[in-house]
C-alpha positions, 0 to 999 in steps of 0.5 A, spaced: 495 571 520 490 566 521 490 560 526 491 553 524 485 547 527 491 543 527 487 539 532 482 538 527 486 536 521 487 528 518 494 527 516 493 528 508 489 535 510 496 537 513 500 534 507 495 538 502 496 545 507 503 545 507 505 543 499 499 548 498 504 553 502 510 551 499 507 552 492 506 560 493 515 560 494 514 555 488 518 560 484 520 565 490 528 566 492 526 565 499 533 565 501 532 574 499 527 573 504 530 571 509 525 565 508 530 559 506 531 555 512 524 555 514 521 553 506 527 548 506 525 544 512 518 544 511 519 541 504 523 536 507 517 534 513 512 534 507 517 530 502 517 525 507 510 525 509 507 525 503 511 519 501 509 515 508 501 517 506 503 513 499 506 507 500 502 500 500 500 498 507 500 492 509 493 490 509 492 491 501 499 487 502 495 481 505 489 482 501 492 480 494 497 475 497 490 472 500 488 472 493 493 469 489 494 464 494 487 461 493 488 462 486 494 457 486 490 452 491 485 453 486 491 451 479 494 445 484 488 442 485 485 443 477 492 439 475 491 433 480 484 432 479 485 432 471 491 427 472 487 424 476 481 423 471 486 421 466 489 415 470 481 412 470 480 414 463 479 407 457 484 410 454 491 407 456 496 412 453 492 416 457 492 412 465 499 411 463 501 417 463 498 419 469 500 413 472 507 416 471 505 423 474 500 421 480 505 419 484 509 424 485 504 429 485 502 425 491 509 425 494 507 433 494 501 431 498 494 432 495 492 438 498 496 446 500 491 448 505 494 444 510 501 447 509 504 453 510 505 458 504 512 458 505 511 450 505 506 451 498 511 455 495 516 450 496 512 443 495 510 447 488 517 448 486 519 442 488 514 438 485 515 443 478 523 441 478 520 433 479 517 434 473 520 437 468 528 434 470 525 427 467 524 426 459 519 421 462 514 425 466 515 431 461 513 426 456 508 423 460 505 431 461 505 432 453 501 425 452 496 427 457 495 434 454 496 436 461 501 442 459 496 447 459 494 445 467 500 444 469 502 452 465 496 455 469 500 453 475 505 454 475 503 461 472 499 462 479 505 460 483 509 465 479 504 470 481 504 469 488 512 469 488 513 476 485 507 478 490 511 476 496 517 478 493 515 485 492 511 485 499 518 484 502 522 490 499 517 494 500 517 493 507 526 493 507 526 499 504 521 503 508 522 509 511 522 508 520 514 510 521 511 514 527 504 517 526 504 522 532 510 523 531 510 525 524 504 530 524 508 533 530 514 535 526 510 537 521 505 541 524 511 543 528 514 545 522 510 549 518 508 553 524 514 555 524 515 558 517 509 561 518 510 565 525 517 567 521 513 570 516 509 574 521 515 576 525 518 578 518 513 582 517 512 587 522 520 589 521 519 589 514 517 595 512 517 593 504 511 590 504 514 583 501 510 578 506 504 581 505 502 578 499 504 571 502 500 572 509 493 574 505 494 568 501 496 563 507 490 566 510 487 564 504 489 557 504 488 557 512 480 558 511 479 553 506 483 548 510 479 550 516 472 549 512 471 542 512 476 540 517 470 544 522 464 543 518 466 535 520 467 536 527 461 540 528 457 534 524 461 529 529 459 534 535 451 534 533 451 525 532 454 525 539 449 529 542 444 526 547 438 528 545 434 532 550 427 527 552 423 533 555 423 535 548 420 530 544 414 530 548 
């Protein structure tokens, strides 16, 4: 059997070698092959390597978070500035309301960059709850028509909330992560298989591992290609060019 550039491999291009390698046992007894043991540890180290390359990473986590926190920043500080607006307008009904709806805004704090998220959050649902547990405010919100300001917000704030809810149980239901170690057992693993294939062949004089040897050879040259054309082209960049030459 062909060799593996194992050394070669990302970790994706081995999670991509071992399923290909299973898929041939895909409808295959592998216990009449004395196989079984092999196929199902294999299946097991590729199951959780391929979940592991899968999951959200922290980074994107942080990315959307970011987002949606300038986008709530961004609500907090449309609803304060037309209730500010509304409280020098000409029209009474209209400072009046705003007059009542101002000062708990300020109690909130006029800004959120200042504070942390978790402080943003709260302020946010705080101030939600100051609003909206009296009929005066209430009322003030509808006579200002500030209802579709005051909405947006507390949709981006909603937003923000499931985000970071989310980003908490991906992280409490992750799986215990070590690359190397990972691509060790896995490598290690689907050798292996392999090497008992090999080993079950030279006894067996059926002829019933051959098909599986060519066809993982099959898979081992295609896998090999790109992996070695990468490293030659990474090879040839690194080279240091010979100044005798260009003269």
């Amino acid at each position: 059997m062909k060799n593996v550039l194992f050394h070669l491999l990302k970790t994706e291009e081995l999670v991509a070698f071992c399923i290909k390698v299973l898929n041939l046992f895909a409808n295959v007894d592998a216990g009449t092959l004395q196989l079984g043991k092999f196929v199902a540890n294999l299946q097991e180290k590729a199951e959780k390597a391929e979940r592991l390359l899968h999951r959200v990473s922290a980074s994107v986590f942080t990315q959307q978070l970011s987002e949606l926190d300038a986008k709530r920043d961004t609500a907090f500080m449309a609803f304060k500035m037309y209730v500010e607006a509304c409280s020098k307008s000409i029209r009474q009904e209209l400072s009046d309301a705003a007059l009542v709806i101002l000062p708990i805004i300020k109690t909130h704090g006029t800004s959120l960059h200042r504070k942390s998220r978790q402080s943003q959050t709260a302020s946010l649902n705080s101030l939600f709850a100051a609003i909206g547990n009296s009929r005066s405010t209430s009322s003030a919100i509808t006579s200002m028509g500030a209802t579709n300001w005051l909405d947006d917000l507390k949709a981006s704030q909603a937003e923000y909330a499931q985000m970071d809810a989310n980003r908490n149980t991906e992280y409490a239901n992750r799986e215990d992560y070590n690359p190397d170690q990972d691509y060790r057992e896995l490598r290690k693993t689907s050798e292996e298989l392999m090497q008992a294939i090999v080993v079950l062949n030279t006894i067996d004089d059926t002829g019933a591992y051959e098909p599986f040897i060519n066809e993982i050879n099959e898979i081992i040259e295609k896998t090999n290609t790109p992996a070695l054309a990468r490293a030659t082209r990474r090879e040839n960049a690194e080279e240091p060019v010979d100044e005798s030459m260009q003269n």
